[in-house]
C-alpha positions in Angstrom: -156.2 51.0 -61.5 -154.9 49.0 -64.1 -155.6 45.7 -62.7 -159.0 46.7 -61.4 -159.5 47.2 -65.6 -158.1 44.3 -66.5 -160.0 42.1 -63.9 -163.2 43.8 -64.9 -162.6 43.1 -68.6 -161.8 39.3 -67.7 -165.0 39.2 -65.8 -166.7 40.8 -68.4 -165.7 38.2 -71.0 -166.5 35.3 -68.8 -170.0 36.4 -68.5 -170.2 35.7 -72.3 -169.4 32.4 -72.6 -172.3 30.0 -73.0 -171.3 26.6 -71.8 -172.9 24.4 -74.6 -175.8 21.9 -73.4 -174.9 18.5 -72.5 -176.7 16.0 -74.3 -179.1 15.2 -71.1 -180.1 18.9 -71.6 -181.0 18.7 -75.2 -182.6 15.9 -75.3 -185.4 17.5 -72.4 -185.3 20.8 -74.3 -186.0 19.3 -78.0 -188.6 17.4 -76.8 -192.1 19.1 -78.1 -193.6 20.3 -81.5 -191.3 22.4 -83.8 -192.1 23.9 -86.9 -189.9 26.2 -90.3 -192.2 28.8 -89.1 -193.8 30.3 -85.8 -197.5 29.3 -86.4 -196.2 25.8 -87.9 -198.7 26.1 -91.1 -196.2 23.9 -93.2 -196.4 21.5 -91.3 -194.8 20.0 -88.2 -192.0 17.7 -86.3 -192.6 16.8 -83.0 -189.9 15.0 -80.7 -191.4 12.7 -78.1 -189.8 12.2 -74.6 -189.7 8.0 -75.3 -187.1 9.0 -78.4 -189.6 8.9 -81.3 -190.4 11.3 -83.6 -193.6 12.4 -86.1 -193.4 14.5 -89.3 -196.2 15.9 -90.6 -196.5 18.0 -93.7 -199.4 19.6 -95.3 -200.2 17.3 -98.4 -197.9 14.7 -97.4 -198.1 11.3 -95.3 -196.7 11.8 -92.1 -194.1 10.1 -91.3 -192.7 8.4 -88.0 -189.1 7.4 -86.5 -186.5 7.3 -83.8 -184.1 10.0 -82.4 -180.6 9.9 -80.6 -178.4 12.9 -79.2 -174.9 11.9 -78.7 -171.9 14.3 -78.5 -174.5 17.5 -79.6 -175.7 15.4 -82.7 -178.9 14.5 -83.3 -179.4 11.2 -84.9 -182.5 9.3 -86.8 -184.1 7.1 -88.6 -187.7 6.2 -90.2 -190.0 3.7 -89.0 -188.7 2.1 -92.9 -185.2 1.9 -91.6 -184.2 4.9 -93.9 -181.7 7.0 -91.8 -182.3 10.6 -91.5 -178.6 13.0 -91.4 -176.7 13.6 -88.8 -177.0 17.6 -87.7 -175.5 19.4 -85.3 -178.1 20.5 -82.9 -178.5 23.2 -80.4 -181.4 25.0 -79.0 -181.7 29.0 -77.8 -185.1 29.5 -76.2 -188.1 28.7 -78.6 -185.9 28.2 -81.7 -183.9 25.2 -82.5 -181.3 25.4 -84.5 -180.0 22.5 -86.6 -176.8 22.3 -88.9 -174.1 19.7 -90.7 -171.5 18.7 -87.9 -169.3 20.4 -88.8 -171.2 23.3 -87.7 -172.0 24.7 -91.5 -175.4 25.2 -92.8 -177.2 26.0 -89.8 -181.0 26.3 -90.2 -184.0 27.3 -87.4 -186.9 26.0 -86.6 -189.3 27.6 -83.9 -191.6 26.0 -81.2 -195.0 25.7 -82.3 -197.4 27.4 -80.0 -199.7 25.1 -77.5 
């Protein structure tokens, strides 16, 4: 009886470990139109499949770059050759959630609808 418990509670902590995204994956799950809120009326960044990026804010200039994921990090710069931070970056259905690399400071953004 006992090691039927302690197999099922082995099992049972297996099943709740999330094997982090490779960077492949994050890279194909970023890609899209993401926003600090759900109906995006702040304003916008969207992540293009060819590793570019647009920001657009309401009453601001929009802004264009490049985007890298190496190692879980997301990496950037402007079209100006300003570099953007490095976060840490992971991404849980419709919400992405970005932070320093050290994992501190994590912040969400949500997909913005279609």
């Amino acid at each position: 009886m006992l090691r039927f418990a302690l197999t099922a509670l082995s099992l049972a902590g297996l099943a709740g470990i999330a094997l982090a995204a490779t960077d492949a994956e994050l890279k194909q799950q970023i890609i899209g139109v993401w926003g600090q809120d759900a109906n995006c009326a702040a304003g916008a960044l969207t992540f293009i499949a060819d590793g570019t990026f647009k920001i657009d804010r309401t009453g601001a200039e929009s802004r264009t770059g490049t985007w890298d994921i190496v190692d879980g990090i997301l990496s950037g710069a402007d079209s100006d050759g300003g570099k953007q931070p490095d976060v840490k970056v992971r991404i849980d259905g419709d919400t992405l959630y970005v932070g320093a690399p050290d994992g501190s400071g994590e912040e969400s953004m949500s997909r913005c609808p279609d």
